[in-house]
C-alpha positions as CSV (number, residue, x, y, z in Angstrom):
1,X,43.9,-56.5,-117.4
2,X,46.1,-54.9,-114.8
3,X,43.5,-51.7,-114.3
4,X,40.5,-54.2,-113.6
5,X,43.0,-55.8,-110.6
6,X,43.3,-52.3,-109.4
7,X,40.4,-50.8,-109.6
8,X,38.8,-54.6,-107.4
9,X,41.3,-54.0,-105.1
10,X,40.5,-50.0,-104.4
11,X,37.2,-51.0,-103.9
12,X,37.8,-53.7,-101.4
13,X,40.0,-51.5,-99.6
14,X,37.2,-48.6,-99.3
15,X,34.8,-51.1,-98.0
16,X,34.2,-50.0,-94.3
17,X,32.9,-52.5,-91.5
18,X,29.2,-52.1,-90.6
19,X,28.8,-50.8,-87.0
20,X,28.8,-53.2,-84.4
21,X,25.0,-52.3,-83.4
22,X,24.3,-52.9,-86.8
23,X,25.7,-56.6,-86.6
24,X,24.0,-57.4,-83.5
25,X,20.5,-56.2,-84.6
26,X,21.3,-58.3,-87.8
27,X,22.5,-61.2,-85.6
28,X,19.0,-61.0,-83.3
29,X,16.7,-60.4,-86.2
30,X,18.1,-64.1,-87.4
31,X,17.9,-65.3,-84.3
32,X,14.5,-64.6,-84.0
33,X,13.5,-65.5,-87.6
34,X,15.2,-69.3,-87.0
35,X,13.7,-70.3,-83.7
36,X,9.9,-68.7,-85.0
37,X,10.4,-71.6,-87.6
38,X,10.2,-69.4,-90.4
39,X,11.6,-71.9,-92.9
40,X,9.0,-74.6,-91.5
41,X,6.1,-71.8,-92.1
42,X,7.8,-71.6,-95.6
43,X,8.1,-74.9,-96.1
44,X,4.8,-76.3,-94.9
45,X,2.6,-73.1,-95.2
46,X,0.3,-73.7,-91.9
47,X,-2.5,-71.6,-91.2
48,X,-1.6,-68.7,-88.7
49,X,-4.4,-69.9,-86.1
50,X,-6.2,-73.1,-86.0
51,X,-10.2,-73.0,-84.9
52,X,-12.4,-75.8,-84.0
53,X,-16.2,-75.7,-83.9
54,X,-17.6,-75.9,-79.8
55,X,-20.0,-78.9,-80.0
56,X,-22.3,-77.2,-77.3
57,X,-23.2,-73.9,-78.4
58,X,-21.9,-74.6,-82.8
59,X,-19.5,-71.1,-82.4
60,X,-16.3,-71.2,-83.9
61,X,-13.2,-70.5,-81.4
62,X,-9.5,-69.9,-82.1
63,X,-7.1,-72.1,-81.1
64,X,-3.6,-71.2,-80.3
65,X,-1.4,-74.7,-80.4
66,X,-2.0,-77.5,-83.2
67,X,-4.1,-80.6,-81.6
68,X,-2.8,-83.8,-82.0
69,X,0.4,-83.2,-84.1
70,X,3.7,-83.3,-81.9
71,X,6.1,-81.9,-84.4
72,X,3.5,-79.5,-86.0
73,X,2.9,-75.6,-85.2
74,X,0.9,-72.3,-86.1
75,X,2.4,-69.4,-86.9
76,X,1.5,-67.7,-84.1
77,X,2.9,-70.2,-81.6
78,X,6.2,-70.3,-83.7
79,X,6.3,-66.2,-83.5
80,X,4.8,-66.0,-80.1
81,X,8.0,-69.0,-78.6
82,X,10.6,-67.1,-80.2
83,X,9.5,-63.9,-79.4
84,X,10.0,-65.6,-75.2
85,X,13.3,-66.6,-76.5
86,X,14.5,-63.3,-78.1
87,X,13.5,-61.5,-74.9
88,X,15.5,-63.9,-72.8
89,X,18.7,-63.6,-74.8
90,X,18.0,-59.6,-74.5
91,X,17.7,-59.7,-70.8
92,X,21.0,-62.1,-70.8
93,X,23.0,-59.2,-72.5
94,X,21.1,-56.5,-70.6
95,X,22.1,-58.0,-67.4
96,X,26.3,-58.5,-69.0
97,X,26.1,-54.7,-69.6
98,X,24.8,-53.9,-66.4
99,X,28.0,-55.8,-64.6
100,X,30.3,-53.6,-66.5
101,X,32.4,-51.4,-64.0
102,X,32.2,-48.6,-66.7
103,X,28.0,-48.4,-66.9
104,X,26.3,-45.7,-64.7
105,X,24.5,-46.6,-61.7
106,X,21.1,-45.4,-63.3
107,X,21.7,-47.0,-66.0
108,X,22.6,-50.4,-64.0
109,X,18.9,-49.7,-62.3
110,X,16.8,-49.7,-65.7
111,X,18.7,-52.4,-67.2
112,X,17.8,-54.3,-63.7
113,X,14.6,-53.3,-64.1
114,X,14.1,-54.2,-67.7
């Protein structure tokens, strides 16, 4: 089997490195899926908003964090927290490329102003 060896090894040879944008939009998009809590929403299947009945007037309102259940979470509050933590590690990198000596000064002033 000599031509099977070959051929495995041309083809590992021809593989080419995905880009490094590619990588790091892979590398967020996991970040992002791991602190929403996507394999407790797997796992657990919780409604994506709670709602509890107003005693006054009998309506039925949304509610946004789970009552009385300290380890327990929506879907929404899971996507909504890691969406704040996504856009904090952005800003962190934004702010690292804007302290490079070889970025423009404009672009230095929108990623300040991001």
């Amino acid at each position: 089997m000599p031509g099977l060896i070959e051929t495995i090894v041309t083809k590992v040879e021809e593989f080419e490195l995905p880009k490094a944008s590619t990588v790091c939009s892979l590398v967020i998009l996991s970040y992002f899926l791991v602190t929403a809590g996507i394999a407790y929403d797997i796992i657990n299947e919780p409604p994506a908003v709670g709602a509890v009945q107003d005693e006054v007037t009998g309506k039925v309102k949304p509610v946004t964090f789970m009552p009385h259940r300290m380890n327990g979470q929506y879907i929404i509050e899971g996507i909504s927290g890691a969406m704040m933590y996504t856009l904090g590690g952005l800003s962190l990198i934004a702010l690292d490329q804007c302290q490079s000596k070889r970025t423009d000064y404009k672009l230095r002033i929108i990623l300040v102003s991001l």
